[in-house]
N, C-alpha and C positions, 0 to 999 in steps of 0.2 A: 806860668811856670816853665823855667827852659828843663825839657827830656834831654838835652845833648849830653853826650859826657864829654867832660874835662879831658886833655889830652894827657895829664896823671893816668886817669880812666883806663881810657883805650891804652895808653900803652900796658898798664896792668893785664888787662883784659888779653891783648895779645900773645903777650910774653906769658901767661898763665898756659893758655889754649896750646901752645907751640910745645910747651912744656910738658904739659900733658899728652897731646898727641904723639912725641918724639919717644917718654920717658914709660907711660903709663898705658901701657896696650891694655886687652882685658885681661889675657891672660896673666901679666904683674898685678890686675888688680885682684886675682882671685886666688894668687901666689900671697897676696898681703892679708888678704882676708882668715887664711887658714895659719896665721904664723901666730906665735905667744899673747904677740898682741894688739891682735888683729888689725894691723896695717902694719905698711911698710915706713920704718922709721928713716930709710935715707929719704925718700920722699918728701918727709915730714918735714926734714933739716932745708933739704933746698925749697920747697914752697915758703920756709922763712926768709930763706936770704932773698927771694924774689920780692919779698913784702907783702906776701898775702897775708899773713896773722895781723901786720900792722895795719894793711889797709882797712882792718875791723872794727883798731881802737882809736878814738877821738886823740887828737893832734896831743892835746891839753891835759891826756893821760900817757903820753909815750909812744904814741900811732902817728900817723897821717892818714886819718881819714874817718871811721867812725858814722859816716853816714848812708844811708838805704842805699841810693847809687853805689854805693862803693859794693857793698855786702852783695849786692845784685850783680855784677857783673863779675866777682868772686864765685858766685853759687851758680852762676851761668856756666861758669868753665866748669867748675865742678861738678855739675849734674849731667853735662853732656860726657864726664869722663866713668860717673860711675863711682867716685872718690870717696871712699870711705875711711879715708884722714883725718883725726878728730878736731877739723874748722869749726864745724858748729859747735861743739861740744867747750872749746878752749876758746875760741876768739869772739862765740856770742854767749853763749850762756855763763860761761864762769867769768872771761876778763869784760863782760858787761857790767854786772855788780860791782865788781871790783874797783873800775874806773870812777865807780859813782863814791868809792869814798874817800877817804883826807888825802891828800896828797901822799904826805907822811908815811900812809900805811900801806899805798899800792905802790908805789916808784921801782922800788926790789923787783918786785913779783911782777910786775908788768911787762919792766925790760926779760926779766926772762921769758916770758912766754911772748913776746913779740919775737926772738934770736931764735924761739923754737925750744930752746932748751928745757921748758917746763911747760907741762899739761897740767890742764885746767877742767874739772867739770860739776856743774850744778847737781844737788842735790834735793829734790825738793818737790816731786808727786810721789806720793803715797798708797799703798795699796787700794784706802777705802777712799782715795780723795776724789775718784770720777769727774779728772779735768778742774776741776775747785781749786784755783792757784790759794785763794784762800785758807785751804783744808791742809793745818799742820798739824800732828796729832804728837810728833815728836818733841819733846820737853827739853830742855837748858835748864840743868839746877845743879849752882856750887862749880862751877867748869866741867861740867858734863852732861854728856846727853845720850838721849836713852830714845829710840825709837825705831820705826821703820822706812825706808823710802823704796820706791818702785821705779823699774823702766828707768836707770841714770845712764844716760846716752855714754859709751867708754868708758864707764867707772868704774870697771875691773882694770884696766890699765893708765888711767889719770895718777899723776906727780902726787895732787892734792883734790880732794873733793871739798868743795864749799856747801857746806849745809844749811838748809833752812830748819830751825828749834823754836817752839814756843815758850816764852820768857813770862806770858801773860797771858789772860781772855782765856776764852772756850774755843775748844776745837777748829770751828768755822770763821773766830773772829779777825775780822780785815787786821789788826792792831797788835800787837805784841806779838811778832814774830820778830826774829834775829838771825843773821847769816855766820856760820862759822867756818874757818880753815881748821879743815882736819887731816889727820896723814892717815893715810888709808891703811897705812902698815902699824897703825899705834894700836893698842890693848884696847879693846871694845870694843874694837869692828871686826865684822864678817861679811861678806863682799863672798856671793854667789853668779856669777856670770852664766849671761847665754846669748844666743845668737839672735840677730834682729833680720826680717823680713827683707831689710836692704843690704843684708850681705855684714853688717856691721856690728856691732856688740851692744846690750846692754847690759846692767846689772840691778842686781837685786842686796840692798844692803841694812844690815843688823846694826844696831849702833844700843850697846850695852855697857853706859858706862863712857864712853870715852869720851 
């Protein structure tokens, strides 16, 4: 297996670090952390024009790039900066799913959250789920869902939350679960935020109905 990276790579990698070192001291990073929504939104704009959110998604979903190298040397700059910009939150856990379904139905939503323009974040552990990616207790019945989720990395200030609902099976079962776009500002959600250990947000979210 060749370790090297692609000269795409390095130059992301460069142009990331430069960017960070120049734009994002600590002190901006802990000016971001305390603001409405807990980061800094110019920030957010220019890491998209750089190609950081694309370098997340598969070519073949609206990105250039999509693979562990890529994601690596992305989370390299951003851990040595301390970057609590919702990367993981929008470019792996929400436009990961996403990419994986019809063409049809991501292409919209994709380009926007490549451009930065739209955030993105999963929904889908649970208060009683102890790490059990399996464990949905939240229900899908009739277009609506009713339930709990825990710990949603930026999901007091995400565009849209993707939910995971159980459609089938028992609590536990691998099978009949389903992902939904939901607007976090629509009737039957409540969305309780707090502060995470790395300086970053989670939330705690009610889904009654919606």
């Amino acid at each position: 297996m060749d370790f090297d990276h692609t000269d795409d790579r390095r130059m992301l990698s460069d142009s990331l670090s430069r960017f960070l070192g120049d734009k994002y001291p600590i002190d901006a990073r802990h000016k971001a952390t305390e603001s409405e929504a807990g980061y800094d939104a110019d920030i957010w704009a220019q890491m998209a024009e750089l190609g950081v959110i694309g370098a997340l998604i598969p070519e073949e979903a609206g990105g250039f790039g999509g693979a562990g190298f890529d994601a690596m040397v992305v989370f390299e700059a951003l851990g040595r900066a301390l970057a609590v910009e919702p990367v993981l939150a929008t470019g792996i856990l929400g436009a990961g799913p996403v990419a994986a379904l019809a063409a049809e139905a991501k292409s919209e939503l994709l380009e926007e959250i490549v451009s930065g323009s739209k955030t993105l974040t999963l929904a889908h552990g649970e208060p009683d789920s102890r790490y059990d990616t399996a464990h949905v207790a939240a229900k899908a019945a009739d277009g609506k869902l009713t339930g709990r989720k825990a710990v949603v990395p930026n999901g007091g200030s995400a565009d849209l939350l993707l939910v995971s609902a159980r459609i089938s099976g028992e609590t536990t079962d691998p099978d009949g679960i389903s992902l939904y776009l939901v607007d976090p500002k629509a009737d039957g959600v409540t969305i309780r935020e707090t502060p995470a250990v790395d300086g970053g947000r989670v939330a705690e979210i009610t889904l009654d109905g919606a």
